[in-house]
C-alpha positions as CSV (number, residue, x, y, z in Angstrom):
1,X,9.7,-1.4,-3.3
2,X,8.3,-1.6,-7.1
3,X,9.3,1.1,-9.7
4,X,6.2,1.5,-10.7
5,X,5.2,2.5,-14.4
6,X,8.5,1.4,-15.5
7,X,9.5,-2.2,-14.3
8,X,6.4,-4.3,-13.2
9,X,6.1,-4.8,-17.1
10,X,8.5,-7.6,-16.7
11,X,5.7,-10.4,-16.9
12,X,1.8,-11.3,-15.6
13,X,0.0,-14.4,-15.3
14,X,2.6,-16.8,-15.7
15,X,2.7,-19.9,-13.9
16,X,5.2,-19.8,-11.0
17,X,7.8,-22.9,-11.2
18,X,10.3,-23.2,-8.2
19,X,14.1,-24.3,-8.7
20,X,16.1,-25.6,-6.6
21,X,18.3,-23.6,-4.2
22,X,21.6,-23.5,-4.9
23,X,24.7,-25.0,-3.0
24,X,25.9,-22.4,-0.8
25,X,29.7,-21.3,-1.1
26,X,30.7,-17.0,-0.8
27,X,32.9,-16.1,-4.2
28,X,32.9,-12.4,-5.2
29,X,30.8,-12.2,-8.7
30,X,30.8,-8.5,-8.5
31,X,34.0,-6.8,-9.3
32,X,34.9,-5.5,-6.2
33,X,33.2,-5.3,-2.7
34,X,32.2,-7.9,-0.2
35,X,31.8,-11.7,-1.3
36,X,28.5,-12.7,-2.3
37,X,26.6,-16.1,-3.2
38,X,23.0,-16.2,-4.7
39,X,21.6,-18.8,-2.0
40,X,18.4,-19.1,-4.3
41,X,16.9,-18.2,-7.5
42,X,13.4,-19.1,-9.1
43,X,13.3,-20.8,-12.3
44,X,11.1,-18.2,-14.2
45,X,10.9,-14.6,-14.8
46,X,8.5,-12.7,-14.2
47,X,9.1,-12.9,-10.3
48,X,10.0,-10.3,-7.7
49,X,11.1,-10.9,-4.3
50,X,10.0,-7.6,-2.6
51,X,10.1,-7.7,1.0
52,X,12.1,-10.0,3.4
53,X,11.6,-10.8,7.4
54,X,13.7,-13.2,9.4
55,X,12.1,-15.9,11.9
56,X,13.8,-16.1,14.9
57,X,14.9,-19.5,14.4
58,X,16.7,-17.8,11.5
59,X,14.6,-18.9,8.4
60,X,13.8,-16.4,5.6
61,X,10.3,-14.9,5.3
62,X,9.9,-13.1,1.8
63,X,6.8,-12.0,-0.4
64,X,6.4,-11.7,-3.5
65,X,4.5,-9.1,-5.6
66,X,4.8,-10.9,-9.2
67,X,3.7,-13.5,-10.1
68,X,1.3,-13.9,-7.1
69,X,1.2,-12.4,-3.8
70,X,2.9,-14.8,-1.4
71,X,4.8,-15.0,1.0
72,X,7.7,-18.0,0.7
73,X,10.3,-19.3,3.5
74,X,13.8,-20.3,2.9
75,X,14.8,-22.2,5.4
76,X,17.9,-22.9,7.0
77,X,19.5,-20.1,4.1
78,X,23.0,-20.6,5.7
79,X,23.3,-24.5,4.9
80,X,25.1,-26.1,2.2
81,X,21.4,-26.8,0.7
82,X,18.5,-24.7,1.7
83,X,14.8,-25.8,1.9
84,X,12.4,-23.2,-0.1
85,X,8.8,-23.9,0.4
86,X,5.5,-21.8,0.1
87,X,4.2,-20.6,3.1
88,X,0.8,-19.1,1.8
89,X,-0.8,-17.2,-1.3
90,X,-3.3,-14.6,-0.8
91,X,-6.0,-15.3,-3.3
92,X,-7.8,-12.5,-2.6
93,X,-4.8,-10.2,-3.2
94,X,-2.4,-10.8,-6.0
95,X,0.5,-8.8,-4.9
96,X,2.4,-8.4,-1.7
97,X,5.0,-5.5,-0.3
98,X,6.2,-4.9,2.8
99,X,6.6,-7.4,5.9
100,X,7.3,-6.9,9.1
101,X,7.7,-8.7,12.5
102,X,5.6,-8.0,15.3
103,X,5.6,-10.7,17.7
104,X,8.2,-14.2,17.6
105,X,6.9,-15.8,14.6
106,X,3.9,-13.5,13.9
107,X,4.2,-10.7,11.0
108,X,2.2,-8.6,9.0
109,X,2.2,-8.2,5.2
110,X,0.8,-5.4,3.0
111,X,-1.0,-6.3,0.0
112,X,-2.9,-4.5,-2.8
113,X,-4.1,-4.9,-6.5
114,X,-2.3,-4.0,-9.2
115,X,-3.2,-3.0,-12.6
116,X,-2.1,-2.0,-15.9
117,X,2.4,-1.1,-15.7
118,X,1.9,-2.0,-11.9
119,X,-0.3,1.0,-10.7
120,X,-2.3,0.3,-7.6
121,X,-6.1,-0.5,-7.6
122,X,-7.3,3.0,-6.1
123,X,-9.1,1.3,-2.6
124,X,-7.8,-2.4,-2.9
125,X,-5.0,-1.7,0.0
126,X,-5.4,-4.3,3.0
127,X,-3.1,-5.3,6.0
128,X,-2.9,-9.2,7.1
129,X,-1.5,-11.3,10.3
130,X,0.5,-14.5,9.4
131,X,1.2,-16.5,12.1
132,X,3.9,-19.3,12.2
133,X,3.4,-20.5,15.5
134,X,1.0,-23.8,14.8
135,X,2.2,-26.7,12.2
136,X,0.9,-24.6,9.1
137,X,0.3,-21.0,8.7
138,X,-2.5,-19.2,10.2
139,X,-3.0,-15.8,7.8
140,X,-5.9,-13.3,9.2
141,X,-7.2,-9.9,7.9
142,X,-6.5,-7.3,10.1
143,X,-8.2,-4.1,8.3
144,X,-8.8,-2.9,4.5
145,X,-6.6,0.4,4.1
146,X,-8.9,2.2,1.2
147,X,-7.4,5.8,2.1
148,X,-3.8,4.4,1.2
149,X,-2.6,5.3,-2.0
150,X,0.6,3.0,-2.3
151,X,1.5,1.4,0.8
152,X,4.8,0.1,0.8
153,X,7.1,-0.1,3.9
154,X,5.8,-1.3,7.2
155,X,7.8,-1.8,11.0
156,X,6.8,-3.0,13.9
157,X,6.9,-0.3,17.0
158,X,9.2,-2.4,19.4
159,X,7.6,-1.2,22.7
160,X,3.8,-1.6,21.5
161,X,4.2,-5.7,22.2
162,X,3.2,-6.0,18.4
163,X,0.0,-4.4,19.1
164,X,1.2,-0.8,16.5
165,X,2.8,-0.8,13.4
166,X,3.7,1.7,10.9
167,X,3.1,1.9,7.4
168,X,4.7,4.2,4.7
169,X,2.4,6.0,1.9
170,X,4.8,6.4,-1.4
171,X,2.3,8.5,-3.5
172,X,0.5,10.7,-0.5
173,X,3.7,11.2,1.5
174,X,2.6,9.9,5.0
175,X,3.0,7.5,7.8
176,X,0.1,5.6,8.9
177,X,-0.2,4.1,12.5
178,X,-2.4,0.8,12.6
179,X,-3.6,-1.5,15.6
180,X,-3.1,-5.0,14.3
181,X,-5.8,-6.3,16.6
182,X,-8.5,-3.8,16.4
183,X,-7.4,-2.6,12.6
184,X,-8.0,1.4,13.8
185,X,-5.6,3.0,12.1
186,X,-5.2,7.1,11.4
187,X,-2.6,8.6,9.4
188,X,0.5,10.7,12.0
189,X,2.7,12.1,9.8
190,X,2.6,14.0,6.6
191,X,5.7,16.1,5.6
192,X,7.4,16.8,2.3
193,X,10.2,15.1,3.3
194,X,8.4,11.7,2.8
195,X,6.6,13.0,-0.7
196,X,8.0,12.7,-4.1
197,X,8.8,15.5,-5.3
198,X,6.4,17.2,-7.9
199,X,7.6,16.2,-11.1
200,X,9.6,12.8,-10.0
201,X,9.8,10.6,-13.2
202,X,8.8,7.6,-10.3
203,X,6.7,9.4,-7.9
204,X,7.9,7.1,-5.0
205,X,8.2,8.7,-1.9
206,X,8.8,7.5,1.3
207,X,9.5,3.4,0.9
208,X,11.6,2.1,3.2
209,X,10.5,1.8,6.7
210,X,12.3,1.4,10.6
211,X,12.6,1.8,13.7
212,X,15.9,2.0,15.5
213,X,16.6,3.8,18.7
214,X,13.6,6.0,19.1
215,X,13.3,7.3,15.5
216,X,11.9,6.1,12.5
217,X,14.1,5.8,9.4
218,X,12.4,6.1,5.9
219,X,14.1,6.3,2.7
220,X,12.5,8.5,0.0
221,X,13.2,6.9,-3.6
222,X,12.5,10.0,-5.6
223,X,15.3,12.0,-3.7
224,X,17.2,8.9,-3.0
225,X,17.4,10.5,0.3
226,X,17.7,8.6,4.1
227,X,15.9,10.9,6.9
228,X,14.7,10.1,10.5
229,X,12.3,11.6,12.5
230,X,11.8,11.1,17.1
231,X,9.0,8.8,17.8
232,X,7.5,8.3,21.0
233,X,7.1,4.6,22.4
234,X,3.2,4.8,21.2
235,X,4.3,5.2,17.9
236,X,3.1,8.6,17.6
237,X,5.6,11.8,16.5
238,X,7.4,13.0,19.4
239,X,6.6,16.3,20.7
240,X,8.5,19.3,19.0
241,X,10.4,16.2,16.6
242,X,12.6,17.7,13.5
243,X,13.0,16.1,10.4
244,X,16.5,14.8,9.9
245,X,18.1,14.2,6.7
246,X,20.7,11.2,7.5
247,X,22.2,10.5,3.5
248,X,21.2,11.2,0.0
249,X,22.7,8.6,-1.6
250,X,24.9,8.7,-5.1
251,X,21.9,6.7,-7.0
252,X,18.8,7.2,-9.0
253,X,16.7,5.5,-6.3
254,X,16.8,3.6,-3.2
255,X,15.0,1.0,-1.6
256,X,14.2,-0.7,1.8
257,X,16.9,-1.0,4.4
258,X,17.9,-2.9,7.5
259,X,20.1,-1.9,10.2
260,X,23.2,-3.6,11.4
261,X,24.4,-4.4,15.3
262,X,26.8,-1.6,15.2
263,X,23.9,0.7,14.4
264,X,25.2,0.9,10.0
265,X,21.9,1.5,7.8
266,X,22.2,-1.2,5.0
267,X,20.4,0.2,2.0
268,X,18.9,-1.6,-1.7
269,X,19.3,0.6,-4.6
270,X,17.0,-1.4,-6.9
271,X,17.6,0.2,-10.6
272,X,20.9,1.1,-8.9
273,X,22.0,-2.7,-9.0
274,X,24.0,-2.6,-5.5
275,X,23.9,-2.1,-1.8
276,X,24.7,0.9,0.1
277,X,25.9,1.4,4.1
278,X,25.7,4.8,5.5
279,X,27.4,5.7,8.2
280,X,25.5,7.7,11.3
281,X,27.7,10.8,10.1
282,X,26.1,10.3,7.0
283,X,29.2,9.2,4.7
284,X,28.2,6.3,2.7
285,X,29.7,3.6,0.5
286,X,29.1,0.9,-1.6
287,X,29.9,-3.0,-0.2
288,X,28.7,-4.9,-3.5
289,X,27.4,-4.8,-6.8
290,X,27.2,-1.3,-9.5
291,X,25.5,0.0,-11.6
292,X,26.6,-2.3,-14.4
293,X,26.8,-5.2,-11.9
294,X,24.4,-8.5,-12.1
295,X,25.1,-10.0,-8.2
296,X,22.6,-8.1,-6.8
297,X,20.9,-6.6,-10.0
298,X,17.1,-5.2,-9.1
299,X,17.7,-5.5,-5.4
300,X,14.7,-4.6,-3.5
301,X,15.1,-5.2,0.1
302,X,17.9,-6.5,3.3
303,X,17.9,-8.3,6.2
304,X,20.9,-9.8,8.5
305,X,20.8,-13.6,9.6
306,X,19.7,-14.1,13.5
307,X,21.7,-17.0,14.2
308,X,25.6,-17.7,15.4
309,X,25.6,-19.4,11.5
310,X,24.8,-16.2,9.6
311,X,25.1,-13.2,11.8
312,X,27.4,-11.4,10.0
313,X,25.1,-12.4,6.3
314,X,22.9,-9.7,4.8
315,X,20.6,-11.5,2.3
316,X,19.6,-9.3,-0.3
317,X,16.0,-10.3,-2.5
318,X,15.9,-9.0,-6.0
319,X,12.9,-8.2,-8.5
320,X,14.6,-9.9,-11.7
321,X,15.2,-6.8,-13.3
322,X,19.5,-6.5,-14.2
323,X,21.0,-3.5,-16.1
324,X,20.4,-2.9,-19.9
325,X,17.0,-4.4,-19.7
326,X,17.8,-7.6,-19.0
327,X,15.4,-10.4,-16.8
328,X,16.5,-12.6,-14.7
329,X,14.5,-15.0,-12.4
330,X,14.3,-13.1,-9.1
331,X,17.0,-14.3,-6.4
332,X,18.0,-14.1,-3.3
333,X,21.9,-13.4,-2.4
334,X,23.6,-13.6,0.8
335,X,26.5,-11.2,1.2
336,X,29.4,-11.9,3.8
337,X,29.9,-8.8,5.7
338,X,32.5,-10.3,8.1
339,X,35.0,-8.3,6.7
340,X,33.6,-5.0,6.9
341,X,34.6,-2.3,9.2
């Protein structure tokens, strides 16, 4: 999710110009770790990538929270040359965070105002359906969220049959449970665990947001810290739950994460300029990039391919932010973790 008050100063208002995607062939830029290809890369910066979803039929979804709030498919990311297309752009709110899944070809995307060094409009939170199913998207507003301070993660609860999904609160600290079709939605869990702490040069708490095998998974960014918490099928906390801490990783902040087949938490370090996999013991190491590393510089969110062509691919989206204050257009990179054990 964004760094706010430090990197959404990149660029606003520019006009968005898309390049081409590039031919697709793994080669290890970073200096060690797994191989890596940028698979696409816009022609301007000024852009962020921040959230990515995968169709089922194994095309990209991804939003975008600078310079517009879209949401942008890459299509067929595993070929030698990859279609990138607009999907839709919510006029009525000019950035976009997190994405999620909730039916085959149905997700919901968060979306909000921004002002000023990227600070949320106090009340300008809402929650939309995009539907892929017909010949062109279908986007519909589920619900206005003016209680959420700065929404950012969201997952789908995989018993609910799309009907419930989750969404983290960075500033206040809290999960909110929302119906997508009636929009009720109340917040469930409040603990310090998902707040930044007081003081935090980037007040980002909980970001990162899923669900896998009965417990939600969030990622605080101020204590760069992985903890899970039992959830019943509803969605709800389950009764007499603890708060577990999973990893606090060797970064100054971490992002969204995706999870693996083998049950390995895949994890964006944004500033950090590299991915992360922690282990269910908790060790943790890093598969590609660094800190003075460009292949995945900025990276802001994961996700692993769905198809027999790019199973073991974890593409990576990046804000355009690179180490010593460079900009670069934002990207998105495909890693091969075939090798990894």
């Amino acid at each position: 999710m964004i760094l706010v008050n430090c990197l959404l100063t990149l660029a606003t208002g520019i006009s968005l110009a898309v390049a081409s995607p590039l031919p697709y062939a793994y080669h290890t830029t970073n200096h060690s770790g797994l191989p890596a290809k940028t698979v696409f890369q816009f022609n301007e910066t000024g852009t962020w990538f921040e959230n990515i979803a995968v169709r089922p039929n194994g095309d990209l979804v991804l939003t975008t929270l600078m310079p517009s709030g879209s949401v942008w498919t890459l299509r067929r990311p595993y070929a030698p040359h990859p279609e990138f297309a607009l999907l839709h752009t919510f006029i009525e709110t000019p950035g976009l965070v997190g994405i999620a899944e909730t039916k085959p070809d149905t997700f919901v995307v968060l979306a909000a105002e921004f002002e000023g060094a990227g600070d949320p409009v106090p009340g300008s939170y809402s929650i939309w359906e995009l539907s892929l199913l017909g010949a062109s998207p279908v986007a519909r507003k589920i619900s206005d969220l003016p209680e959420v301070q700065l929404g950012n993660g969201i997952t789908s609860v995989p018993s609910s049959n799309g009907d419930i999904v989750l969404i983290g609160d960075s500033f206040a600290g809290s999960l909110w449970r929302l119906n997508t079709t009636s929009g009720s939605h109340e917040s469930v869990l409040a603990v310090a665990e998902m707040a930044p702490p007081a003081g935090a040069a980037l007040p980002i708490g909980i970001n990162g947001l899923k669900i896998y095998d009965g417990y939600v998974y969030w990622s605080n960014s101020a204590t760069v810290t992985i903890y899970r918490s039992k959830i019943d099928g509803d969605g709800y906390p389950a009764a007499n739950a603890t708060i577990e801490t999973i990893a606090t990783l060797d970064s100054p902040f971490v992002d969204d994460f995706a999870f693996d087949a083998q049950g390995l938490l895949w994890a964006a370090t944004n500033s950090d300029n590299k991915v992360d996999v922690v282990r269910p013991d908790g060790s943790f190491e890093t598969v590609v990039g660094g800190a003075t590393e460009d292949i995945v510089g900025g990276d802001t969110a994961v996700a692993f391919g769905r198809t027999l062509q790019d199973r073991d691919v974890l593409y990576v989206t990046t804000s355009g932010t690179l180490p010593n204050n460079r900009t670069e257009p934002a990207k998105i990179v495909a890693v091969n973790r075939a090798a990894f054990h």
